[in-house]
N, C-alpha and C positions, 0 to 999 in steps of 0.2 A: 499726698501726705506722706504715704511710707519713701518715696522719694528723699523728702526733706527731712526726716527722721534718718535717714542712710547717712544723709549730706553732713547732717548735722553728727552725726558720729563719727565720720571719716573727718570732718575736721578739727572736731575736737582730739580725734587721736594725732594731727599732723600736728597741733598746738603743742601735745605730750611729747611727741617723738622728734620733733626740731626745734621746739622751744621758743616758737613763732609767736607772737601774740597778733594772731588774728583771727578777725572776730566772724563768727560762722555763717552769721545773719547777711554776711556779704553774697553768699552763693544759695541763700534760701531761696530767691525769686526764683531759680531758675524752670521751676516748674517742666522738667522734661520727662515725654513721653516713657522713654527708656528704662534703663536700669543702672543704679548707680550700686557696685559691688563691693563689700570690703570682707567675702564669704573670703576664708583663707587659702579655699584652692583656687578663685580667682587670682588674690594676689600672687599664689605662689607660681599659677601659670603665667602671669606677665613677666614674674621676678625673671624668667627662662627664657631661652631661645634655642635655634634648631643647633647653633653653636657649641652648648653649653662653656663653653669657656667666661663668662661674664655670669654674675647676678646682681640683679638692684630692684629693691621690694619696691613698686611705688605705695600709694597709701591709699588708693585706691582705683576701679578698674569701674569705666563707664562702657556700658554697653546700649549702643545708639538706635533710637527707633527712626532717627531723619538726620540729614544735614543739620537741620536747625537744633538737634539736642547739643551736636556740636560745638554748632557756633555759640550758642550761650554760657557752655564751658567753657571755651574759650574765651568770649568777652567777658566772662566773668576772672578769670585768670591776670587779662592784659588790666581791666580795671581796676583789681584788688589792692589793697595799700601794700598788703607783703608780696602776694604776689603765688604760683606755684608751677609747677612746670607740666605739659601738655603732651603724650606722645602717642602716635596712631601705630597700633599693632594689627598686623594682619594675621597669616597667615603661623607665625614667630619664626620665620625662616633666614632670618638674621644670624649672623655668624658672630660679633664682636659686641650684641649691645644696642644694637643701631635703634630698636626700638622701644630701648628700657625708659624709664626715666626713673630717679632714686627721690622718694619724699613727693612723688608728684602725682598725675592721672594719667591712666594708659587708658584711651578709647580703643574698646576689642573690636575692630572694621568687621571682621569675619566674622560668621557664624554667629550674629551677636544674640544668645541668648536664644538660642533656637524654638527650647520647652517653655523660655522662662516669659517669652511675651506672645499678646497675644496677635494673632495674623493683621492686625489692622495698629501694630503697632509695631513692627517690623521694617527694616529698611525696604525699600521698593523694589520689584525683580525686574529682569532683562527686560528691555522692550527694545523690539527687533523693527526696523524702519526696514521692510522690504524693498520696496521701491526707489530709495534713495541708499541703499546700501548699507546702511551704521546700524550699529546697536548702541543704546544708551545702558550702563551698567554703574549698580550702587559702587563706591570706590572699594569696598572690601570685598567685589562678590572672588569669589576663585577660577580661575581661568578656565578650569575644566568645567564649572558653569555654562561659563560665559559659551565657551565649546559645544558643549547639552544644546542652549537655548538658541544657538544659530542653527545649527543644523537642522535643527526643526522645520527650517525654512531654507534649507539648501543652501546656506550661507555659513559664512565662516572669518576670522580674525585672518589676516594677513601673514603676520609675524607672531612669534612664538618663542617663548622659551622651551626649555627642554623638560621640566618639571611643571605641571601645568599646577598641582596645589598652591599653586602663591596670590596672591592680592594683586588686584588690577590696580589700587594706589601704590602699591610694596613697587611694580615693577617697574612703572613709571615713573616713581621716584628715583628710578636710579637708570634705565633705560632699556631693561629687558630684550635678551639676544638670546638666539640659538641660530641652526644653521640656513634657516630663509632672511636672514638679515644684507646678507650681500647682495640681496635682490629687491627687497623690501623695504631694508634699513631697521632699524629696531623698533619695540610697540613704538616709543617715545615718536617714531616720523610718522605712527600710523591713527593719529588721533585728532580728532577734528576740534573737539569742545570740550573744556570741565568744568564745574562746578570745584572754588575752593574753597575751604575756609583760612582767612588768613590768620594769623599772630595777632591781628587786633581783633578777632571775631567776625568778620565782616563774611559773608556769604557771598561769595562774586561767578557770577558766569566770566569765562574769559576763552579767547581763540584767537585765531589770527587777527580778528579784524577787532574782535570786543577787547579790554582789558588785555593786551597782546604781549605786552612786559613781564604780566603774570602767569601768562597762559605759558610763555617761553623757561619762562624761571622755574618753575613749580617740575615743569618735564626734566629731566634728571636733576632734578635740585636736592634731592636725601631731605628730603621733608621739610626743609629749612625756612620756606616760605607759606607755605598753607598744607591743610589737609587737603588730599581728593576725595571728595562725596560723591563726585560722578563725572562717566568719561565717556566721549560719545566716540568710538572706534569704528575704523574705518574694515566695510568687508568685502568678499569677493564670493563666486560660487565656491561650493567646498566641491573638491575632487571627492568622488568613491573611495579608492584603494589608492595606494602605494607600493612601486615596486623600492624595494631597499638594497641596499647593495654595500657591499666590505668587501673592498681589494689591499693589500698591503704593499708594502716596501721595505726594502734594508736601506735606499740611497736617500736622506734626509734632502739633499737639493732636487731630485726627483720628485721626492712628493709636494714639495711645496711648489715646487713648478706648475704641477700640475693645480693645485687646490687656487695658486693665481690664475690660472687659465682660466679655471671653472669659473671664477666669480669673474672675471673679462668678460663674460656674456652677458650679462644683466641685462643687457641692452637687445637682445636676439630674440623672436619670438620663444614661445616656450616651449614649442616641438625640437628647439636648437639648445636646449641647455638643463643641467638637473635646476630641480626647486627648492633643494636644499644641499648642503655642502658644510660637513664638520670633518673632524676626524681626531684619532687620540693617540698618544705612544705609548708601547706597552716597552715597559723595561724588566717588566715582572714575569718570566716565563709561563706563571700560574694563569697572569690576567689573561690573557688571551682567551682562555677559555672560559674562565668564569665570567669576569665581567660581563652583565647580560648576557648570561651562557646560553641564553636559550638559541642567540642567532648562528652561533656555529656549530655543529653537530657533534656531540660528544662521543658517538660512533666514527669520524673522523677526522680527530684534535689538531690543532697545528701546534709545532714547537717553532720555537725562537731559532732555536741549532736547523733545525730543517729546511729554511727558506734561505740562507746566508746572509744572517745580518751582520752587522758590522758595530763592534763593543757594546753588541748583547741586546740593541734598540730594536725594534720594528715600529714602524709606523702605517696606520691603518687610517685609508681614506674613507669617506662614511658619505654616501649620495644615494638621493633619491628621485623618483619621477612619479609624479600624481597623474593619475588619467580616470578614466570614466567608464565605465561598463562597455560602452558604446563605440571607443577608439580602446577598445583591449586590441585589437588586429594589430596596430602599429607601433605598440608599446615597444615591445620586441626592437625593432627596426632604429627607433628613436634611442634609447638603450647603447643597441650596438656601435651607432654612431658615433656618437659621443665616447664610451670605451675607448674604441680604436685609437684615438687620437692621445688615448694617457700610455702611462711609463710603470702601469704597474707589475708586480712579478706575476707572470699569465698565469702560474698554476694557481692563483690564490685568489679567486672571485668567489664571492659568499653573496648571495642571493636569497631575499625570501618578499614574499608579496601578502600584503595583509589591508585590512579595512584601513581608511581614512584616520579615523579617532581611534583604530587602536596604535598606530606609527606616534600619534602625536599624544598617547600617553602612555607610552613605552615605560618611563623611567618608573612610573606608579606602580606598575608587575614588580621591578626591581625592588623598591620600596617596601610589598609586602614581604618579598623573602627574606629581606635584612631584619627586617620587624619578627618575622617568626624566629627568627635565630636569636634573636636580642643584639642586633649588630647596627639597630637602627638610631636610639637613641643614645647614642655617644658622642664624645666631644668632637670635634670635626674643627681642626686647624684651617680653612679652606685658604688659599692665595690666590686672587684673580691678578691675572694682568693684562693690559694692553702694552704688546710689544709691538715695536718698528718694524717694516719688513727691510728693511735694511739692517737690521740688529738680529734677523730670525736666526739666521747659523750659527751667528756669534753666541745667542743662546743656547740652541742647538746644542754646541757644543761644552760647552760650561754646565750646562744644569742638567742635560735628557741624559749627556756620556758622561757628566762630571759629578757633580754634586749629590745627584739621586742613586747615584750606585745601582743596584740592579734589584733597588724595592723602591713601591712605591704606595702601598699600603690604599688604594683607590685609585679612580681613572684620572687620566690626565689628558684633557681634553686638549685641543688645537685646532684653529681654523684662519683663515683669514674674512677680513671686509672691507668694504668699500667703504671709503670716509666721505665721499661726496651723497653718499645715502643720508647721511648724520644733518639734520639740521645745525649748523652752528650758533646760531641762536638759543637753543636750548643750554641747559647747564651744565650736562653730561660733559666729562672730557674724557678725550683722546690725543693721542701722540698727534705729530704731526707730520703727519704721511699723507701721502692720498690712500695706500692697503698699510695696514696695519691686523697684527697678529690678535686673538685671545686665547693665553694659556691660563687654563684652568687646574687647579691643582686640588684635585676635590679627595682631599684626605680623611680618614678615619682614622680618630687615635684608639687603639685597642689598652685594657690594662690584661694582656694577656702573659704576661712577662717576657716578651720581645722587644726589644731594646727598641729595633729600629722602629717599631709601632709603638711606640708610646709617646703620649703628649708632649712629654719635653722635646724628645729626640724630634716628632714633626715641629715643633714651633722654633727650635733652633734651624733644623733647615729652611723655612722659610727666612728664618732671617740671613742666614748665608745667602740664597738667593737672590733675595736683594741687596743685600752687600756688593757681591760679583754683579749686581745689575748695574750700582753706583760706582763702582772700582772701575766696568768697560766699559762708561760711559755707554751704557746701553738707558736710553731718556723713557723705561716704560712708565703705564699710566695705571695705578690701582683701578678696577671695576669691582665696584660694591667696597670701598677704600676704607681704610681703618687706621687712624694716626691718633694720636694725643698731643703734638705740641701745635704753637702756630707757627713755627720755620716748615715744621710736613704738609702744615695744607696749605700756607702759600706753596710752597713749591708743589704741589700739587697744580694747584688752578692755575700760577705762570700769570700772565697777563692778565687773563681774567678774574684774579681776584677780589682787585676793587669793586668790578663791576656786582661781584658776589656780595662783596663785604655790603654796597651799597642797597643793592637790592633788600639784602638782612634789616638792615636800617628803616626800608623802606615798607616793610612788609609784617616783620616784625620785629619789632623794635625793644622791647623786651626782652627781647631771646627766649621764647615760652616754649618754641617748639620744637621736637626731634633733639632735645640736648643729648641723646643719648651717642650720639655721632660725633660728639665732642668734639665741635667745630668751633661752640661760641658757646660763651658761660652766662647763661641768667644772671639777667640784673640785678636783681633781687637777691645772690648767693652770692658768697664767699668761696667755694667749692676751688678746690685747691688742685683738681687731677683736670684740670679742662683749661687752654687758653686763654688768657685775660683781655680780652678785649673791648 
């Protein structure tokens, strides 16, 4: 009853505030377990994201006790005469919006209501299939979860991003990478079965073999097609420790020689190759040390002038080797190996060795010291791209020695991968390379009165960036993408857009869901800043 009391005032307020006439008693049935929110620090936490650059209040925030509170939100949506729009928030680790929706419901995947329900009406936790390797996880649990509940059983996720706080729907939705992807491919190649909810409500199992169109589409689809309620991910033993390692360079064709090399191995047993491979450019004399300052010793700093770079860049290779308590003897040995064979500058090996889970929540240390500083919740311009490795230098030089001058206000990641890892079937794009780059441009705008750190100044370079990206014919691919017209996101998807557009049609056909990636504008609205299609 307090449910439908909620229901009933959340819609009568969307009747007040869009001038909808519709009528409430359409969403009364739904009788879900859950909790339907229109408490104002709900909405105003949906209004947000990790971005801050966007807001859009929806007009209310359901937070889910099952799939099926879901789907009947949903069916109730695609049913409705007027109609309202539908978007699943995770983690809000979103840069542009991607999981706002304005006038509509955000289902909070994460954390849904921790105090507020009680344990038997709570979404469902890990369940670990030892024997067969997977674990099955709610679409919103958080990765470092999902981390927690395998280990418990010596088991572990394959692939990985580098921030583990995010939603196992969020990263799926778009295809989740860090640096075991060149080996692994991204979560998106590492998942066996989901549970969606589509655009019409409908609850569907789907994988390779069930519902396969959906199962394919939904994995880097940006929500487009259904919610993830549940993903059955594929594991492996989890290694003990990690040895970690940062070597540098001044010669930008050196290091990426080397970082295609690394990933050339994929194919080698694992005593023949590291199991992770990123690395980042530092332009910024300061970064070096700070940037996760912890791994370089601040008893003995490196400068940029000291190692001989060349207009002021360094570049830092970032590889790792997992092993076992029990082959600690040969770490060493395996290590070395491998070394030898690179081009980096010999005085500049940075070494440190630590547990399993704390390598793979490294960036979460980082996270709280920004947060005590207050340097955490700020706008964050972010720019992902997939670049060409044919295009790498040409970048190289245009943006690392040109366009960023010698700030860069946060890390600027770089690595390469392997495109035959990527199922092409999925929705995810990428260039079309067999290696292909990701440059990461993970900015923080400060309002500290420094020019170059300030929102405007990041958001106009990023758009220089890709200016000179279209000017040299350099064909990279947005990851985690963000456009507003439809000439950007066809030329986005290229060929496959029909096939996108089509599936849209097919799945949902309203346009209810994820509008907030303004791909496609609800049926039902007029809404003027989204592509007419």
């Amino acid at each position: 009853m307090a449910t439908k009391l909620l229901l009933t005032f959340a819609i009568c307020r969307l009747i007040v505030t869009v001038g909808l006439t519709l009528d409430p008693t359409e969403l009364l049935p739904l009788g879900v377990d859950g909790q339907l929110s229109v408490e104002p620090s709900d909405v105003e936490t949906a209004s947000l994201d990790f971005g801050l650059l966007t807001r859009a209040e929806p007009l209310a925030v359901l937070h889910p006790a099952s799939a099926q509170d879901i789907a009947q939100l949903v069916k109730a949506a695609y049913g409705s005469n007027y109609g309202f729009t539908v978007s699943a928030r995770g983690h809000g680790h979103s840069i542009n919006g991607q999981s706002q929706t304005k006038n509509g419901v955000v289902i909070q995947m994460s954390g849904s209501k921790g105090s507020g329900l009680a344990p038997a009406r709570k979404p469902p936790q890990p369940r670990v299939w030892v024997g067969e390797r997977y674990v099955d996880v709610w679409g919103g649990e958080l990765w470092i979860d999902v981390l927690r509940s395998t280990l418990e059983y010596g088991l572990a996720p394959k692939s990985w991003t580098d921030y583990l706080y995010l939603s196992v729907g969020g990263t799926l939705s778009n295809a989740g990478i860090s640096g075991q992807a060149f080996n692994h491919g991204p979560q998106i190649s590492n998942v066996y079965e989901l549970d969606v909810v589509t655009g019409k409500g409908e609850l569907l199992t789907c994988s390779e073999e069930q519902n396969s169109e959906l199962f394919h589409a939904v994995l880097g689809g940006l929500g487009q097609f259904g919610i993830i309620t549940r993903a059955r991910i594929s594991l492996e033993p989890a290694p003990e420790r990690v040895r970690w390692i940062r070597v540098l360079y001044a010669n930008f064709s050196a290091f990426t020689g080397d970082q295609e090399y690394l990933i050339s191995l994929h194919a080698q047993p694992a005593t023949q190759k590291f199991d992770y491979v990123e690395g980042f450019v530092i332009v910024d004399e300061g970064l070096i040390n700070n940037w996760r300052s912890s791994f370089f010793s601040p008893r003995n700093p490196v400068k940029i002038s000291s190692v001989g770079s060349h207009g002021g860049v360094l570049y830092c290779l970032e590889i790792t080797k997992n092993y076992h308590e029990s082959n600690a003897d040969t770490i060493d040995q395996e290590v070395e190996s491998l070394l030898k064979k690179l081009n980096f500058i010999p005085t500049t090996v940075f070494t440190t060795d630590l547990l399993y889970v704390d390598f793979l929540d490294r960036v979460h240390k980082a996270e709280l010291k920004l947060r005590s500083k207050g340097l955490w919740d700020v706008p964050h311009p972010w720019l992902n791209l997939f670049v060409p490795k044919s295009k790498i230098a040409e970048f190289d030089k245009g943006v690392f020695k040109g366009i960023l001058g010698n700030k860069s206000s946060g890390p600027i990641l770089i690595y390469p991968m392997n495109k035959t890892k990527w199922d092409h079937r999925s929705s995810a794009v990428t260039p079309d390379e067999d290696v292909f780059y990701l440059v990461a441009l993970l900015r923080s705008a400060l309002d500290n009165g420094e020019v170059t750190q300030s929102l405007e100044y990041l958001t106009n370079q990023n758009r220089q960036i890709l200016e000179f990206c279209d000017d040299a014919g350099i064909k990279v691919k947005q990851y985690l993408p963000h456009y507003t017209t439809e000439e950007e996101w066809m030329d986005h998807f290229g060929s496959e857009w029909d096939q996108f557009y089509q599936k849209k049609m097919e799945f949902d056909p309203r346009h209810i869901l994820a509008s907030g990636q303004q791909i496609f504008t609800p049926t039902f609205t007029s809404a003027s800043n989204m592509a007419h299609w």
